[in-house]
C-alpha positions, 0 to 999 in steps of 0.5 A, a space after each residue: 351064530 347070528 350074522 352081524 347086522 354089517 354084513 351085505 344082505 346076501 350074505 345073510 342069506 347065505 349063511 342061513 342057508 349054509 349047512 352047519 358042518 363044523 364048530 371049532 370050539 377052542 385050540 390047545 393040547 400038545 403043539 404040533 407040526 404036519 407030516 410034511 417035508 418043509 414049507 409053511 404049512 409045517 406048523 408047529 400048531 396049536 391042536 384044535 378042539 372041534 364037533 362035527 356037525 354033518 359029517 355026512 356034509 363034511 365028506 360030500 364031494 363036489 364043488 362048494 362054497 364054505 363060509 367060516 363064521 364067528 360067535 359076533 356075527 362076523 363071516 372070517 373067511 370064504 373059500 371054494 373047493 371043488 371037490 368038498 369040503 374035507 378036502 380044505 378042512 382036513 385032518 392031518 396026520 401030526 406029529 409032536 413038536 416035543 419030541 417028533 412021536 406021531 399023535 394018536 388023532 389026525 389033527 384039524 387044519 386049514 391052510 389059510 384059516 388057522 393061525 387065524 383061529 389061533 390068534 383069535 383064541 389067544 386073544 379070546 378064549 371063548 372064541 367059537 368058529 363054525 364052518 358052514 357049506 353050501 354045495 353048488 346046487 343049493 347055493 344057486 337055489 340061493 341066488 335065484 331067490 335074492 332081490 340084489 343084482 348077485 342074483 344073477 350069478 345063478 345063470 352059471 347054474 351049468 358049472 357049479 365051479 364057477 358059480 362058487 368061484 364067482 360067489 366067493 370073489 363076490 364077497 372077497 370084493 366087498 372085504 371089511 373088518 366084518 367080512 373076510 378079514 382072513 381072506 388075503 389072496 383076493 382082497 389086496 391085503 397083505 397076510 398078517 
């Protein structure tokens, strides 16, 4: 997935240098809902249909930035963890909407990003997501070799947690139609 050529220079850079670690590749199968008491991360949810890239990657602990890329160029969503990236990008125990059974496969989900995967496999279905990481370190590595001002943000090299965090609220600044358009929370949109 080539980044649009709309996006800020920097952001370029950080998802060249972002470890593929997930590709969603398609939503369907049996509607379910999260085993969870109530609220509005239930579901019900479309089952999605995903590779795992680097699991190795997707189990790694640490603060991260995750950037959710789309097959037009687009980066949809930038988020932080900061204990890596399974715990936002998690599978789910679940269960069937139809008749309540527990599925046999944990099933993936993000609070935030999936019903806009969803919406956008409704309206395209040859819509392609991918989720990519980079941990704290390599993404100072990264900043320290930008020409633009972001660059500076590599000074919080000590406290990876705030350099993901300043990073991610850097991008969520500059929001438009190709770059975090799922990002609500801190882009003065409201959810859709």
């Amino acid at each position: 997935m080539t980044p649009s050529p709309l996006l800020p220079e920097p952001v370029h850079h950080l998802i060249a240098a972002a470890t593929p670690v997930l590709r969603i590749h398609g939503v369907g199968g049996v509607a379910w809902t999260r085993n969870v008491a109530r609220g509005s991360r239930i579901g019900p949810w479309r089952q999605g249909r995903f590779d795992v890239l680097d699991a190795a990657a997707w189990a790694r602990g640490g603060a991260c930035l995750y950037l959710v890329t789309a097959q037009d160029g687009g980066l949809r969503y930038v988020g932080i963890s900061r204990n890596g990236l399974k715990h936002r990008w998690r599978t789910s125990p679940a269960r069937s909407v139809a008749d309540g059974t527990p599925l046999p496969e944990r099933q993936l989900f993000h609070s935030q990003c999936w019903k806009h995967v969803e919406a956008e496999f409704a309206a395209d279905a040859g819509a392609r997501f991918e989720v990519r990481c980079l941990d704290a370190a390599a993404l100072v590595q990264v900043l320290r070799g930008l020409d633009d001002p972001i660059r500076a943000l590599a000074t919080l090299a000590d406290d990876g947690e705030t350099v993901v965090m300043a990073v991610e609220r850097w991008i969520c600044n500059r929001a438009s139609a190709n770059l975090a358009r799922w990002n609500v929370a801190m882009t003065a949109r409201r959810p859709t």
